[in-house]
NUSEVEX-317450 format. One record per residue: x, y, z of N, C-alpha, C, O, CB in turn; residue number from 0; residue in one letter. Coordinates in steps of 0.001 Angstrom, whole numbers, plus 500000, padded with zeros to 6 digits. Each point is the difference from the previous one (the first is absolute). Last residue first. Glycine has a CB too. Example, Ala and Ser with C-alpha at 12.3 -4.5 7.8 and 13.67 -1.06 7.14 Angstrom:
residues 2
npx_npy_npz_capx_capy_capz_cpx_cpy_cpz_opx_opy_opz_cbpx_cbpy_cbpz_i_aa
512850_497750_507080_500820_501190_500060_499230_501090_500730_500509_501108_500169_500675_498264_497686_1_S $
499106_494908_502075_499110_501190_500000_500900_501200_500000_501036_499981_500665_497072_498846_500581_0_A $
***
This chain:
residues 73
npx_npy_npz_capx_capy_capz_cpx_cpy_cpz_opx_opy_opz_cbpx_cbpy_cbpz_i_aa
256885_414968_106775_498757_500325_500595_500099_501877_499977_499072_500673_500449_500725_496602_501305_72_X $
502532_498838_495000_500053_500056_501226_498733_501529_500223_499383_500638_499147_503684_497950_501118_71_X $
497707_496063_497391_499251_501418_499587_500841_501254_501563_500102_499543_501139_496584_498850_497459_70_X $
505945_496803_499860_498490_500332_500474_499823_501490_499800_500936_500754_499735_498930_497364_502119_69_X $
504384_499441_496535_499834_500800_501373_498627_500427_500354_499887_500999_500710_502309_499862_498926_68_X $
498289_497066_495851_500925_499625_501060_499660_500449_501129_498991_499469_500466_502582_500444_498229_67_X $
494600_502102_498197_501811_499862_500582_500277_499160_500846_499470_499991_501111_500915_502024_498780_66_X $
495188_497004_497035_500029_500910_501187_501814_499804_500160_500627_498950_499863_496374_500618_501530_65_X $
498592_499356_495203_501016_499933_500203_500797_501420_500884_499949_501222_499867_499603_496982_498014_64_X $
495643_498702_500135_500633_501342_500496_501705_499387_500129_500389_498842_499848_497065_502419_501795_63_X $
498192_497671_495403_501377_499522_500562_499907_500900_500517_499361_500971_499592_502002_497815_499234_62_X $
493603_499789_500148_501066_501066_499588_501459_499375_500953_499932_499240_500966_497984_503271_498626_61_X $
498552_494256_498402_499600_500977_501013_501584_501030_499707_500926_499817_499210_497180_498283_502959_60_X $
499456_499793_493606_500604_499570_501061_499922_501116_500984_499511_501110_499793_501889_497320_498921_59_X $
496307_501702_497256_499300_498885_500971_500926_500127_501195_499501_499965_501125_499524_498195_497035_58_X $
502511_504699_498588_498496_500636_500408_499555_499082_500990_499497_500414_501044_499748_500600_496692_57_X $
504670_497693_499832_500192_500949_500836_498818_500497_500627_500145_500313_501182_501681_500106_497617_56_X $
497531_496787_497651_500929_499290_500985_500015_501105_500953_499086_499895_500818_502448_498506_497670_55_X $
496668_503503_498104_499047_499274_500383_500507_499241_501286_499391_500065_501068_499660_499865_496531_54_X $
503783_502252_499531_498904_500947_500597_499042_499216_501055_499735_500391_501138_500264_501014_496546_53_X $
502426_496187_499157_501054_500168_500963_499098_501439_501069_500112_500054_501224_502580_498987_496704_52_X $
495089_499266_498159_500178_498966_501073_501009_500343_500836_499962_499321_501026_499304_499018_497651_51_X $
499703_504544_498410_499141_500249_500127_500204_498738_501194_499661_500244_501158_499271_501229_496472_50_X $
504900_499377_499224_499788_501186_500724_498659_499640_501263_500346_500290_501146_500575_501348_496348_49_X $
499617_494866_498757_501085_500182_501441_499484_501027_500775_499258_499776_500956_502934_499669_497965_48_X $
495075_500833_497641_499439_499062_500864_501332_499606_500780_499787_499788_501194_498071_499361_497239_47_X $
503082_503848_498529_498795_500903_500605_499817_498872_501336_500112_500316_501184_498386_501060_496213_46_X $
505062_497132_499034_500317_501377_501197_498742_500126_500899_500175_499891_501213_501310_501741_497050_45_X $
497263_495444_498127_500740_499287_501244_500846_500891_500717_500235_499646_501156_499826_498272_497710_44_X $
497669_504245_497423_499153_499055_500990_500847_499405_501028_499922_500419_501155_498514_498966_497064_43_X $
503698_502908_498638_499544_501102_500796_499094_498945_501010_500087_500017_501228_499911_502387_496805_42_X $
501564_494871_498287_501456_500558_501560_499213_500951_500687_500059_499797_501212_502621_500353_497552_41_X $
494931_499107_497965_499870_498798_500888_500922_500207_500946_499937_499970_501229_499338_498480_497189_40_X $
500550_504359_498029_498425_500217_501121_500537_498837_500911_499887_500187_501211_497516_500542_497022_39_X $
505656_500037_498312_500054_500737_501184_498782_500083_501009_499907_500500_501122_501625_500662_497470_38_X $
499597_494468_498613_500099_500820_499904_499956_501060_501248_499983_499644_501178_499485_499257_496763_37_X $
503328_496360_501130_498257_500583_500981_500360_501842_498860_501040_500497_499569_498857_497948_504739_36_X $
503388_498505_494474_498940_499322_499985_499308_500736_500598_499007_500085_499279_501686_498019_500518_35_X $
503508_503658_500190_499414_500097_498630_498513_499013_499914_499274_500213_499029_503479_500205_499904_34_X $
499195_500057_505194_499679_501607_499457_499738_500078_498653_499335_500894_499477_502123_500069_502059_33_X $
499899_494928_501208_498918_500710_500162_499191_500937_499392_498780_500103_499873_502192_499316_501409_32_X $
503615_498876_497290_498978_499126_499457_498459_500568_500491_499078_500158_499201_502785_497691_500857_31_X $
501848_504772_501411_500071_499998_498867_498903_499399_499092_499380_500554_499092_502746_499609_501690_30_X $
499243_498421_503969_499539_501325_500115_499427_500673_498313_498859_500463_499987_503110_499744_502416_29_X $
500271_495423_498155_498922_499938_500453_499219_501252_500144_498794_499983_499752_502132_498169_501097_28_X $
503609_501955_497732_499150_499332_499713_498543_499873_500125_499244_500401_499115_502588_499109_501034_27_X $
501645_502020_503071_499208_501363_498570_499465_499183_499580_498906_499953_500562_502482_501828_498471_26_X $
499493_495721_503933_499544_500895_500381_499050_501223_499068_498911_500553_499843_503052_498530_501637_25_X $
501939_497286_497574_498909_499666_500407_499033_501406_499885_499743_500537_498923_501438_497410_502567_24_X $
502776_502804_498913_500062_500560_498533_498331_499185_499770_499162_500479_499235_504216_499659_499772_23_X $
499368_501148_505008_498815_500689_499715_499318_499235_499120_498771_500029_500075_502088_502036_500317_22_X $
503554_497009_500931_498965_498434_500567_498865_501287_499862_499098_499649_500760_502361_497937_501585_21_X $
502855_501871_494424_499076_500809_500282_498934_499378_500892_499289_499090_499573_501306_502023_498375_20_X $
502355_496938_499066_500167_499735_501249_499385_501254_500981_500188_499944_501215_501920_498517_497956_19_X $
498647_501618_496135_499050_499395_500111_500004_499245_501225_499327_498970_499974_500511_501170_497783_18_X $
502060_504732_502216_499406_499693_498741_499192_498293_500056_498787_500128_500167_503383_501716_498585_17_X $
499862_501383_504466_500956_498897_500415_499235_498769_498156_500210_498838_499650_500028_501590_504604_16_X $
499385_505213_497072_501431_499394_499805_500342_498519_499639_501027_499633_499429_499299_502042_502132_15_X $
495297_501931_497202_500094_498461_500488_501760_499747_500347_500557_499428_499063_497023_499606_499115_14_X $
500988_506706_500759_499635_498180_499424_500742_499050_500631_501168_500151_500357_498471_500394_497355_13_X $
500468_503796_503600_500722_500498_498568_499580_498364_499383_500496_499469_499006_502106_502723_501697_12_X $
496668_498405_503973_499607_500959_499904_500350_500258_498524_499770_501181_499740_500279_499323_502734_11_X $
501289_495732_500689_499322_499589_498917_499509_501408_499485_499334_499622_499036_500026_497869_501816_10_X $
502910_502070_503095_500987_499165_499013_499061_500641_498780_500497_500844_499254_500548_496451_502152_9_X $
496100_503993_502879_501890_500785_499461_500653_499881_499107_500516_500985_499473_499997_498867_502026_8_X $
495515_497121_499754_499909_501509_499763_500974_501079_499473_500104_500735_499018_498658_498623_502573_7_X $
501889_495688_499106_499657_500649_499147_499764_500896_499322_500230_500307_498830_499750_498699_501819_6_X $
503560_499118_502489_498813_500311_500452_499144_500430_497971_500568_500625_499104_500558_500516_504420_5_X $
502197_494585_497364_499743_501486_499725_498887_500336_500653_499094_499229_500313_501854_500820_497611_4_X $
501816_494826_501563_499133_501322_500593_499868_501037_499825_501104_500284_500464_499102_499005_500565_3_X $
501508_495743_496771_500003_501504_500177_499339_500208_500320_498960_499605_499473_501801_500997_499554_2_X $
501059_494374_501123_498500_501083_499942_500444_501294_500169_500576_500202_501069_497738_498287_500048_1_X $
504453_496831_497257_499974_501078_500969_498864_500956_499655_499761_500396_498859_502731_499390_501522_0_X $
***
């Protein structure tokens, strides 16, 4: 049987469900990042996300978005 929890809520005092934990991946990997790259390099791959998602938005044409009930006059 699989336990559910919300995490946010359950988990606020540490991990409830310990090695059935489906984060526990996650941190992992999060943990392994942060001790392998240093801080310039994480600052690098922030700057160049930040700078391509700028960029995406700049090429595209603009959304609009208009009410259900059309604009009224």
């Amino acid at each position: 049987m699989t336990q559910t929890i919300n995490c946010a809520v359950e988990c606020t005092q540490g991990c409830k469900l310990g090695d059935q934990c489906p984060s526990a991946e996650a941190r992992a990997q999060a943990s392994q990042f942060i001790e392998t790259k240093s801080l310039d390099q994480i600052l690098a791959l922030a700057e160049e996300s930040v700078r391509r998602k700028a960029q995406e938005r700049s090429s595209s044409a603009p959304q609009w978005v208009f009410p259900e009930d059309g604009i009224q006059p």
